[in-house]
C-alpha positions as CSV (number, residue, x, y, z in Angstrom):
1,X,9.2,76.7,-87.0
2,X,5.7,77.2,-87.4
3,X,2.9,76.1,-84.8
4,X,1.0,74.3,-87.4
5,X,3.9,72.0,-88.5
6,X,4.9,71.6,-84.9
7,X,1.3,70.4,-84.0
8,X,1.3,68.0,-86.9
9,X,4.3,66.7,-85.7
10,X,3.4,66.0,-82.3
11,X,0.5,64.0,-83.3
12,X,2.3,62.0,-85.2
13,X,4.6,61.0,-82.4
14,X,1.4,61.0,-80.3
15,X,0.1,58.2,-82.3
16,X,3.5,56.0,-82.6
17,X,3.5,56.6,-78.7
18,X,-0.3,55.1,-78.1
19,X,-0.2,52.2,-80.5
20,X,3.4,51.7,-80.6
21,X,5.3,52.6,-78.0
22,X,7.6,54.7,-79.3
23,X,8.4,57.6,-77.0
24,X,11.2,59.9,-76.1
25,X,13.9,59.9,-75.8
26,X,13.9,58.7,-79.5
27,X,16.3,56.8,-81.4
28,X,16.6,58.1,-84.9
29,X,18.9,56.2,-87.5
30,X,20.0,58.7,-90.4
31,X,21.9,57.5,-93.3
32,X,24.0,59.4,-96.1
33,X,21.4,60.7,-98.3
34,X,19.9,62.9,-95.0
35,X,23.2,64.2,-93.8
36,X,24.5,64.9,-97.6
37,X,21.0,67.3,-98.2
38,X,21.8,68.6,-94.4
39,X,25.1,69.6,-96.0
40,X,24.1,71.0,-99.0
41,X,21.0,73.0,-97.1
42,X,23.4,74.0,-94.1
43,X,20.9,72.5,-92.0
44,X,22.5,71.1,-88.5
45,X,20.8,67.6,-87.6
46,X,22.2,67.8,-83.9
47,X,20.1,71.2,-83.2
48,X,16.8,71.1,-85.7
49,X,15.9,67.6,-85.0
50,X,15.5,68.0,-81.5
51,X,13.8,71.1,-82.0
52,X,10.9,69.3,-83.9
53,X,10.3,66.8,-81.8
54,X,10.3,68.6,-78.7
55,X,12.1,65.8,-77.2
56,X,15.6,64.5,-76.3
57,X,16.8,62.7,-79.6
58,X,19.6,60.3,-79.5
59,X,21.1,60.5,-83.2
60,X,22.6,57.0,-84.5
61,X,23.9,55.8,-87.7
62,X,25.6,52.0,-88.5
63,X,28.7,50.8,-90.5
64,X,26.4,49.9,-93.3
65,X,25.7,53.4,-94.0
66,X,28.9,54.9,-93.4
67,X,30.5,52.0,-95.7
68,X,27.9,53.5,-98.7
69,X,28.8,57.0,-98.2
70,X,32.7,56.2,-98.6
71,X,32.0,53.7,-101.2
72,X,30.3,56.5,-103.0
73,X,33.3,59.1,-101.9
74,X,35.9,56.5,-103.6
75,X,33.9,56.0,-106.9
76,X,33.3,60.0,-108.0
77,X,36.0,61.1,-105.8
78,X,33.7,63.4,-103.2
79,X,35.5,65.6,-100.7
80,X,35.6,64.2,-96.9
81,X,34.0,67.2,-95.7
82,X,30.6,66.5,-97.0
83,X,28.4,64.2,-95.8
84,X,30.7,61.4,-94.5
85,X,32.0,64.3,-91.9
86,X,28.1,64.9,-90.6
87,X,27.7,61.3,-90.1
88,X,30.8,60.6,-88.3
89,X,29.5,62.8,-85.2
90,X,26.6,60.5,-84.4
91,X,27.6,57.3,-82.4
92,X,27.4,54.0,-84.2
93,X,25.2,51.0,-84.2
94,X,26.9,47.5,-84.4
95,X,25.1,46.2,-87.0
96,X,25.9,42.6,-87.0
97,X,26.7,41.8,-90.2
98,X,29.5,40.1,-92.2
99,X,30.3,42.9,-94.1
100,X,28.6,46.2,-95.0
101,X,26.1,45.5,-96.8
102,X,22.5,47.2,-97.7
103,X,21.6,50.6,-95.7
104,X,18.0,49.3,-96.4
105,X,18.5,45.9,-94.9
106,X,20.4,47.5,-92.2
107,X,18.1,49.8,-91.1
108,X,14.9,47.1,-91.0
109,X,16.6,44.9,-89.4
110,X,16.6,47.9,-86.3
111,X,13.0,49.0,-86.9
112,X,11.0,45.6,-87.4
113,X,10.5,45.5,-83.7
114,X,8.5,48.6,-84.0
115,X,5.4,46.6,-84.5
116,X,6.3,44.2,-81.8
117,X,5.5,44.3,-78.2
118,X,9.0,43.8,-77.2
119,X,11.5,45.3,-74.8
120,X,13.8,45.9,-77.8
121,X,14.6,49.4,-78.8
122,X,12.4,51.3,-81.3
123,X,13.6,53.3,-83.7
124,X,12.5,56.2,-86.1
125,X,14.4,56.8,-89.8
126,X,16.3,59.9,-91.1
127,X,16.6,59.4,-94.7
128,X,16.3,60.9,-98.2
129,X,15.9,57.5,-99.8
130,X,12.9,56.6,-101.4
131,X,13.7,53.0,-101.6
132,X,14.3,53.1,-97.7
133,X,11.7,55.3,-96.8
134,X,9.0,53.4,-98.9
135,X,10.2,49.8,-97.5
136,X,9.8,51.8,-94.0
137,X,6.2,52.6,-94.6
138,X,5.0,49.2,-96.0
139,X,6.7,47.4,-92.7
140,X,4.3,50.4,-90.4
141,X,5.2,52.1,-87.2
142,X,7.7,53.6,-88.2
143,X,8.4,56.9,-87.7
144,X,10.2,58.8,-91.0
145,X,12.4,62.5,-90.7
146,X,13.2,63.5,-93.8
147,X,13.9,67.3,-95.2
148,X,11.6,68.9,-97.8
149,X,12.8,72.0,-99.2
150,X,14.9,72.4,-96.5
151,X,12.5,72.1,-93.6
152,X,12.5,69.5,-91.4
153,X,9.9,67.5,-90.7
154,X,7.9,63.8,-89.4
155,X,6.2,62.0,-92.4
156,X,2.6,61.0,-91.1
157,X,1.7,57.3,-90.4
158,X,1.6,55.6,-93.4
159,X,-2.2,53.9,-94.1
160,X,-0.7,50.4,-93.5
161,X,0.6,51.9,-90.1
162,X,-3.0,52.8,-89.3
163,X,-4.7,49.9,-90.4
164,X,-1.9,47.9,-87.9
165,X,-3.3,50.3,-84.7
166,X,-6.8,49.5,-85.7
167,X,-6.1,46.1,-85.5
168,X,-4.1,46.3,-82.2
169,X,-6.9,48.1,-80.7
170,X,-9.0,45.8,-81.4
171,X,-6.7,43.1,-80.2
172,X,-6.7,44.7,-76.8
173,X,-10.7,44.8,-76.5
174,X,-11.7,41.2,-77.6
175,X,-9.5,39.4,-74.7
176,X,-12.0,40.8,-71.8
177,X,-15.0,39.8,-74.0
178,X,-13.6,36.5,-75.3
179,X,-12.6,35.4,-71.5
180,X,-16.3,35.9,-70.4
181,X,-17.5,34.2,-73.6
182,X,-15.0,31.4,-72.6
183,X,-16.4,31.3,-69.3
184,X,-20.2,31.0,-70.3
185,X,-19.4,28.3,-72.1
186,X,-17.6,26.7,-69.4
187,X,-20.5,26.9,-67.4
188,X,-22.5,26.2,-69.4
189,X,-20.2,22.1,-69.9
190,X,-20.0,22.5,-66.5
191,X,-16.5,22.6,-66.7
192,X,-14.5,24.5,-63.5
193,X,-11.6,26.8,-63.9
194,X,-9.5,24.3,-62.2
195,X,-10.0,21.7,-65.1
196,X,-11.8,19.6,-63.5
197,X,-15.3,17.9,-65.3
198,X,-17.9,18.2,-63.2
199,X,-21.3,16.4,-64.0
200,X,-23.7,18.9,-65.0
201,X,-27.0,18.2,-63.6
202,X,-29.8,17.0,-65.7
203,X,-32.8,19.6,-66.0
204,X,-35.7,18.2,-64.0
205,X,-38.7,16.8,-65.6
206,X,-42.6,18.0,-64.6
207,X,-43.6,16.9,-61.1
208,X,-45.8,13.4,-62.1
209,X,-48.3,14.1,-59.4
210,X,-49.3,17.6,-61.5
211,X,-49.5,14.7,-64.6
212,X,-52.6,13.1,-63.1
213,X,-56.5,14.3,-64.6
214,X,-58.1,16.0,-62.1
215,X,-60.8,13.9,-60.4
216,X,-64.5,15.2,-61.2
217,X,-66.4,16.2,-57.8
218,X,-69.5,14.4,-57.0
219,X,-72.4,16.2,-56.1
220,X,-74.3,14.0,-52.7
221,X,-76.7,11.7,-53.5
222,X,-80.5,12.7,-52.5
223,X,-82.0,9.9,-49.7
224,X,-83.8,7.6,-52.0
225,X,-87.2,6.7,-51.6
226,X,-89.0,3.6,-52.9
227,X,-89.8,4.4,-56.5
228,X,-92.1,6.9,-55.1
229,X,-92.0,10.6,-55.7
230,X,-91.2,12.7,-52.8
231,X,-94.5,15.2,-52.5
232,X,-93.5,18.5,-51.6
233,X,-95.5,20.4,-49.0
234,X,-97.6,23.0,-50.0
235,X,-97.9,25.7,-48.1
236,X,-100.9,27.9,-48.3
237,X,-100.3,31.4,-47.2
238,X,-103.5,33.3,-47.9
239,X,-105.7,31.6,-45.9
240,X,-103.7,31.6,-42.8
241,X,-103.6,35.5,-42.9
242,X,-107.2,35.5,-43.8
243,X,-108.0,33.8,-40.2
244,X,-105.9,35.9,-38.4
245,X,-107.6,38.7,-39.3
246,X,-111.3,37.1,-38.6
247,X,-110.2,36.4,-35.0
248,X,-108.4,40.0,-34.7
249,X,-112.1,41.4,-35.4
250,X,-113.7,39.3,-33.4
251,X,-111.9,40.0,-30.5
252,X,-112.5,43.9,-30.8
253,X,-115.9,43.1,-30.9
Protein backbone atom coordinates (compact mmCIF):
# COMPACT_ATOMS: atom_id res chain seq x y z
CA UNK A 1 0.00 0.00 0.00
CA UNK A 2 1.25 3.34 -0.62
CA UNK A 3 2.32 5.81 2.31
CA UNK A 4 0.13 8.45 0.96
CA UNK A 5 -3.15 6.43 1.12
CA UNK A 6 -1.99 5.00 4.39
CA UNK A 7 -1.54 8.60 5.84
CA UNK A 8 -4.97 9.58 4.57
CA UNK A 9 -6.28 6.85 6.23
CA UNK A 10 -4.93 7.35 9.54
CA UNK A 11 -6.31 10.71 9.68
CA UNK A 12 -9.42 9.80 9.10
CA UNK A 13 -9.51 7.42 11.99
CA UNK A 14 -7.55 10.12 13.84
CA UNK A 15 -10.59 12.32 13.52
CA UNK A 16 -13.47 9.60 14.38
CA UNK A 17 -11.09 8.90 17.42
CA UNK A 18 -10.95 12.77 18.71
CA UNK A 19 -14.58 13.82 18.10
CA UNK A 20 -15.99 10.44 18.20
CA UNK A 21 -14.52 8.04 20.03
CA UNK A 22 -14.07 5.48 17.82
CA UNK A 23 -10.78 3.74 18.32
CA UNK A 24 -9.24 0.30 17.90
CA UNK A 25 -9.82 -2.29 18.11
CA UNK A 26 -12.61 -1.43 15.46
CA UNK A 27 -15.73 -3.07 14.80
CA UNK A 28 -16.50 -3.05 11.10
CA UNK A 29 -19.95 -4.41 9.73
CA UNK A 30 -19.59 -5.63 6.02
CA UNK A 31 -22.49 -6.74 4.08
CA UNK A 32 -22.85 -8.79 0.64
CA UNK A 33 -22.11 -6.26 -1.89
CA UNK A 34 -18.33 -5.81 -0.07
CA UNK A 35 -17.56 -9.46 0.28
CA UNK A 36 -19.20 -10.26 -3.39
CA UNK A 37 -16.54 -7.42 -5.09
CA UNK A 38 -13.83 -9.06 -2.46
CA UNK A 39 -14.65 -12.23 -4.44
CA UNK A 40 -14.69 -11.15 -7.64
CA UNK A 41 -11.22 -8.95 -7.00
CA UNK A 42 -9.61 -11.92 -5.00
CA UNK A 43 -9.17 -9.47 -2.34
CA UNK A 44 -9.05 -11.19 1.29
CA UNK A 45 -11.09 -8.88 3.91
CA UNK A 46 -9.53 -10.90 6.95
CA UNK A 47 -5.75 -9.77 5.88
CA UNK A 48 -6.13 -6.22 3.77
CA UNK A 49 -8.41 -4.60 6.16
CA UNK A 50 -6.35 -4.84 9.03
CA UNK A 51 -3.48 -3.87 7.10
CA UNK A 52 -5.07 -0.37 6.38
CA UNK A 53 -6.04 0.46 9.43
CA UNK A 54 -2.96 -0.45 11.23
CA UNK A 55 -5.11 -1.77 13.91
CA UNK A 56 -6.73 -4.94 15.24
CA UNK A 57 -10.13 -5.13 13.31
CA UNK A 58 -12.94 -7.28 14.58
CA UNK A 59 -14.88 -8.21 11.29
CA UNK A 60 -18.85 -8.62 11.86
CA UNK A 61 -21.80 -9.15 9.77
CA UNK A 62 -25.76 -9.79 10.95
CA UNK A 63 -28.61 -12.16 9.77
CA UNK A 64 -30.11 -9.25 7.83
CA UNK A 65 -27.33 -9.33 5.48
CA UNK A 66 -26.72 -12.83 5.19
CA UNK A 67 -30.64 -13.28 4.66
CA UNK A 68 -30.14 -10.75 1.33
CA UNK A 69 -27.26 -12.50 -0.04
CA UNK A 70 -29.19 -15.99 0.00
CA UNK A 71 -32.29 -14.32 -0.96
CA UNK A 72 -30.40 -13.06 -3.90
CA UNK A 73 -28.50 -16.72 -4.33
CA UNK A 74 -32.24 -18.38 -4.46
CA UNK A 75 -33.70 -15.75 -7.06
CA UNK A 76 -30.66 -16.01 -10.01
CA UNK A 77 -29.53 -19.21 -8.76
CA UNK A 78 -25.72 -17.87 -7.63
CA UNK A 79 -23.14 -20.55 -6.64
CA UNK A 80 -22.52 -20.88 -2.62
CA UNK A 81 -19.04 -20.23 -3.09
CA UNK A 82 -19.29 -16.65 -3.76
CA UNK A 83 -19.95 -14.17 -1.57
CA UNK A 84 -22.24 -15.87 0.95
CA UNK A 85 -19.04 -18.19 1.72
CA UNK A 86 -16.85 -14.79 2.55
CA UNK A 87 -19.43 -13.67 4.78
CA UNK A 88 -19.99 -16.75 6.68
CA UNK A 89 -16.29 -16.49 8.23
CA UNK A 90 -16.99 -13.34 10.16
CA UNK A 91 -19.05 -13.86 13.52
CA UNK A 92 -22.60 -12.59 13.59
CA UNK A 93 -24.38 -9.75 15.19
CA UNK A 94 -27.96 -10.59 16.75
CA UNK A 95 -29.78 -8.10 15.17
CA UNK A 96 -32.96 -8.04 17.03
CA UNK A 97 -35.42 -8.13 14.60
CA UNK A 98 -38.54 -10.15 13.67
CA UNK A 99 -37.37 -11.20 10.65
CA UNK A 100 -34.62 -10.27 8.23
CA UNK A 101 -35.37 -7.39 7.06
CA UNK A 102 -33.39 -4.23 5.50
CA UNK A 103 -29.30 -4.47 5.50
CA UNK A 104 -29.72 -0.61 5.59
CA UNK A 105 -31.96 -0.49 8.61
CA UNK A 106 -29.84 -3.15 10.07
CA UNK A 107 -26.75 -1.64 9.89
CA UNK A 108 -28.06 2.09 11.40
CA UNK A 109 -29.60 0.73 13.85
CA UNK A 110 -25.58 -0.46 15.07
CA UNK A 111 -23.99 2.79 14.04
CA UNK A 112 -26.51 5.60 15.36
CA UNK A 113 -24.60 5.54 18.61
CA UNK A 114 -21.62 6.78 16.77
CA UNK A 115 -22.70 10.33 17.48
CA UNK A 116 -23.61 9.62 20.91
CA UNK A 117 -21.54 9.79 24.06
CA UNK A 118 -22.52 6.38 25.05
CA UNK A 119 -20.75 3.27 26.36
CA UNK A 120 -22.44 1.35 23.45
CA UNK A 121 -20.16 -0.02 20.75
CA UNK A 122 -19.20 2.04 17.69
CA UNK A 123 -19.03 0.78 14.56
CA UNK A 124 -17.51 1.46 11.10
CA UNK A 125 -19.31 0.06 7.60
CA UNK A 126 -17.91 -2.25 4.81
CA UNK A 127 -20.12 -1.90 1.99
CA UNK A 128 -20.47 -1.39 -1.76
CA UNK A 129 -24.02 0.06 -1.44
CA UNK A 130 -24.66 3.39 -2.35
CA UNK A 131 -27.93 3.51 -0.64
CA UNK A 132 -26.17 2.30 2.65
CA UNK A 133 -23.16 4.16 2.27
CA UNK A 134 -24.97 7.50 1.54
CA UNK A 135 -27.66 7.00 4.55
CA UNK A 136 -24.17 6.35 6.53
CA UNK A 137 -22.80 9.74 5.67
CA UNK A 138 -25.94 11.90 6.14
CA UNK A 139 -26.33 10.11 9.90
CA UNK A 140 -22.05 11.36 10.44
CA UNK A 141 -19.33 9.66 12.35
CA UNK A 142 -19.33 7.02 10.62
CA UNK A 143 -16.51 5.48 9.36
CA UNK A 144 -17.06 3.83 5.63
CA UNK A 145 -14.41 0.86 3.93
CA UNK A 146 -15.39 0.30 0.73
CA UNK A 147 -13.05 -1.06 -2.44
CA UNK A 148 -12.34 1.16 -5.37
CA UNK A 149 -10.72 -0.47 -8.22
CA UNK A 150 -9.71 -3.01 -6.16
CA UNK A 151 -7.86 -1.09 -3.42
CA UNK A 152 -8.99 -0.84 -0.26
CA UNK A 153 -9.63 2.03 1.41
CA UNK A 154 -11.44 4.61 4.44
CA UNK A 155 -13.99 7.19 2.78
CA UNK A 156 -13.14 10.62 4.51
CA UNK A 157 -15.62 12.23 6.93
CA UNK A 158 -18.47 13.26 5.25
CA UNK A 159 -19.16 17.36 5.61
CA UNK A 160 -22.14 16.70 7.83
CA UNK A 161 -19.64 14.55 9.94
CA UNK A 162 -17.48 17.68 10.30
CA UNK A 163 -19.98 20.14 10.81
CA UNK A 164 -21.21 17.55 13.95
CA UNK A 165 -17.28 17.77 15.49
CA UNK A 166 -17.48 21.50 15.15
CA UNK A 167 -20.38 21.59 16.99
CA UNK A 168 -19.13 19.18 19.69
CA UNK A 169 -16.19 21.17 20.14
CA UNK A 170 -17.79 23.82 20.75
CA UNK A 171 -20.11 22.12 23.09
CA UNK A 172 -17.16 21.23 25.16
CA UNK A 173 -15.81 24.92 25.43
CA UNK A 174 -19.08 26.90 26.38
CA UNK A 175 -19.74 24.81 29.79
CA UNK A 176 -16.47 26.39 31.59
CA UNK A 177 -17.58 29.83 30.20
CA UNK A 178 -21.34 29.54 30.80
CA UNK A 179 -20.63 28.23 34.55
CA UNK A 180 -18.67 31.42 35.31
CA UNK A 181 -21.35 33.48 33.50
CA UNK A 182 -23.83 31.63 35.70
CA UNK A 183 -21.99 32.51 38.62
CA UNK A 184 -21.57 36.31 37.96
CA UNK A 185 -25.01 36.49 37.74
CA UNK A 186 -25.43 34.70 40.88
CA UNK A 187 -23.57 37.13 42.53
CA UNK A 188 -24.54 39.52 41.25
CA UNK A 189 -28.83 38.33 42.76
CA UNK A 190 -26.86 37.58 45.53
CA UNK A 191 -27.86 34.16 45.26
CA UNK A 192 -25.29 31.34 47.00
CA UNK A 193 -24.46 28.13 45.49
CA UNK A 194 -26.29 26.39 48.23
CA UNK A 195 -29.67 27.91 47.04
CA UNK A 196 -30.20 29.92 49.47
CA UNK A 197 -31.47 33.90 48.88
CA UNK A 198 -29.42 36.04 50.55
CA UNK A 199 -30.35 39.88 50.77
CA UNK A 200 -28.12 41.67 48.74
CA UNK A 201 -27.09 44.86 50.28
CA UNK A 202 -28.30 48.14 49.13
CA UNK A 203 -25.48 50.44 47.60
CA UNK A 204 -24.88 53.26 50.11
CA UNK A 205 -25.96 56.69 49.52
CA UNK A 206 -23.35 60.03 49.76
CA UNK A 207 -22.31 60.68 53.37
CA UNK A 208 -25.09 63.72 54.33
CA UNK A 209 -22.51 65.59 56.29
CA UNK A 210 -20.33 66.02 52.80
CA UNK A 211 -24.17 67.42 51.52
CA UNK A 212 -23.89 70.56 53.73
CA UNK A 213 -22.60 74.21 51.88
CA UNK A 214 -19.56 75.01 53.17
CA UNK A 215 -19.69 77.82 55.79
CA UNK A 216 -17.97 81.16 54.49
CA UNK A 217 -14.91 82.21 56.94
CA UNK A 218 -15.26 85.50 58.55
CA UNK A 219 -12.48 87.79 58.46
CA UNK A 220 -12.13 89.51 62.52
CA UNK A 221 -13.71 92.55 63.01
CA UNK A 222 -11.37 95.81 63.49
CA UNK A 223 -11.85 97.47 67.35
CA UNK A 224 -14.39 100.07 66.54
CA UNK A 225 -14.02 103.48 67.43
CA UNK A 226 -16.67 106.15 67.86
CA UNK A 227 -17.59 107.25 64.42
CA UNK A 228 -14.16 108.67 64.35
CA UNK A 229 -11.40 107.77 61.92
CA UNK A 230 -8.53 106.06 63.39
CA UNK A 231 -5.36 108.62 62.42
CA UNK A 232 -2.45 106.72 61.47
CA UNK A 233 0.95 107.82 62.85
CA UNK A 234 3.16 109.43 60.64
CA UNK A 235 6.45 108.70 60.97
CA UNK A 236 9.01 111.18 59.65
CA UNK A 237 12.28 109.58 58.82
CA UNK A 238 14.42 112.30 57.35
CA UNK A 239 14.55 114.56 60.02
CA UNK A 240 15.54 112.11 62.58
CA UNK A 241 18.64 111.11 60.61
CA UNK A 242 19.21 114.76 59.81
CA UNK A 243 19.79 115.35 63.79
CA UNK A 244 21.78 112.61 64.23
CA UNK A 245 24.17 113.72 62.08
CA UNK A 246 24.17 117.48 63.57
CA UNK A 247 25.07 116.04 66.98
CA UNK A 248 27.66 113.40 65.44
CA UNK A 249 29.52 116.80 64.15
CA UNK A 250 29.22 118.51 66.96
CA UNK A 251 30.64 116.13 69.08
CA UNK A 252 33.91 115.84 66.85
CA UNK A 253 34.27 119.33 67.24
Amino acid sequence: MKGKRLKNVQKTLLFYKLHFGIDAPYRLLVDGTLCNTAYSNHINLAEQIPKLFQAHVRIFTTKCAISEVEGLQARFGVSRGTSLSILHQFPVIPCHHPLAGNVKDCFSSKYKYNTQDTDKNKFCVGTQDQELREHARKSGGVPIFTLKSRVPCVEPPSDYSKSLAEKQTVAKAVPEHSKKVIAGIKKDQGAEESGEIVKKRKRKGPNPLSQLKKKRKTLPSSPKTDGKKARKRKRHHGDSKQEDISTLIKNLT
